[in-house]
N, C-alpha and C positions, 0 to 999 in steps of 0.2 A: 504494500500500500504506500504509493508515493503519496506527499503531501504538496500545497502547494504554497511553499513557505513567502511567498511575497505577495499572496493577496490576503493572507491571513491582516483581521485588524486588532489582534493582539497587543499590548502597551509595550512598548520600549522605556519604558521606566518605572520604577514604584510608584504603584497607586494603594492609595487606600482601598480596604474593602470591605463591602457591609454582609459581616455572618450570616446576616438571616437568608440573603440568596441562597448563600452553600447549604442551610439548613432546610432552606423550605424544598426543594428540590431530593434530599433521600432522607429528610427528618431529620439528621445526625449529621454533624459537624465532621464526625470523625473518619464517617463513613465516605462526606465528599471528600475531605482530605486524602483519605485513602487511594480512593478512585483517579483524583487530580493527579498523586503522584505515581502512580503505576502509569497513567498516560504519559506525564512529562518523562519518564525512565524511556518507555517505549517512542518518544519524539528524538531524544536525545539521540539514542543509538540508531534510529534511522537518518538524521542528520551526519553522524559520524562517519557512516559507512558509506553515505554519498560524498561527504568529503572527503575520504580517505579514497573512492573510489577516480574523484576528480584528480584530485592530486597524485596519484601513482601514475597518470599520463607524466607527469613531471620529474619522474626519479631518474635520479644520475645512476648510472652503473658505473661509475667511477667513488672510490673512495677516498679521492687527495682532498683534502681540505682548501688546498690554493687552490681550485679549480671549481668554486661556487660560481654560478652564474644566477643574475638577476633575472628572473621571467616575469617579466608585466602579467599575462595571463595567472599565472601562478598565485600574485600578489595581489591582483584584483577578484579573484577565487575567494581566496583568505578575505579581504576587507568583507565581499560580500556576505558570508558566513558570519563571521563576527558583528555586523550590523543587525542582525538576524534580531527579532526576538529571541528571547531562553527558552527556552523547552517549557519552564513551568508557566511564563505566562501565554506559551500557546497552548496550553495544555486548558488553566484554567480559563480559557477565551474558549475554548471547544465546551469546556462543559456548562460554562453560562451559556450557551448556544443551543444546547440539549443535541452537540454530536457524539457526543460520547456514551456508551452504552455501560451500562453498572450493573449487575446482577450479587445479589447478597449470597456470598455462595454455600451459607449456612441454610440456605431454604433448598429444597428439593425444583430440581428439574421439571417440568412438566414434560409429561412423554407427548407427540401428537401421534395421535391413532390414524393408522391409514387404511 
């Protein structure tokens, strides 16, 4: 599941936040907390492996240290990552949004009958 990290309108800075949204939404504070962060886990590491996967076009197979070269692309890679929102406030921007799916997973299954 790619995401599509630049139309997301996640904050790029701290913001205050009013509990009762996280509350009213699964009752329990603890439980959106929970939820927020198993998604922000799960943003992170897909962020990572898209970076890691952008940037391996750029690896030296050389290991002389005096022989770094500067790559614009490379470095403009990096800025745009870094400008990024965090993982956790695109996480909690997904689940004020109600994209996020939460299942209590101390409740039983429902089976559908076919």
């Amino acid at each position: 599941m790619s995401i599509n990290y630049k139309n997301t309108n996640a904050e790029r800075s701290t913001v205050t936040r009013d509990l009762d949204e996280f509350t009213a939404k699964s009752g329990n504070i603890y439980k959106s907390l929970i939820a927020i962060s198993k998604r922000s886990d799960q943003i992170s590491s897909e962020m990572k492996d898209e970076l890691t996967k952008k940037l391996a076009e750029f690896a030296s197979t050389t290991d002389n240290l005096e022989e770094i070269f500067e790559n614009r692309e490379q470095i403009e890679i990096s800025k745009f990552y870094e400008s990024l929102p965090k993982p956790v406030a695109i996480a909690i921007q997904e689940y004020l949004e109600d994209k996020v799916y939460v299942r209590d997973a101390s409740e039983p299954i429902e089976q559908i009958e076919e």
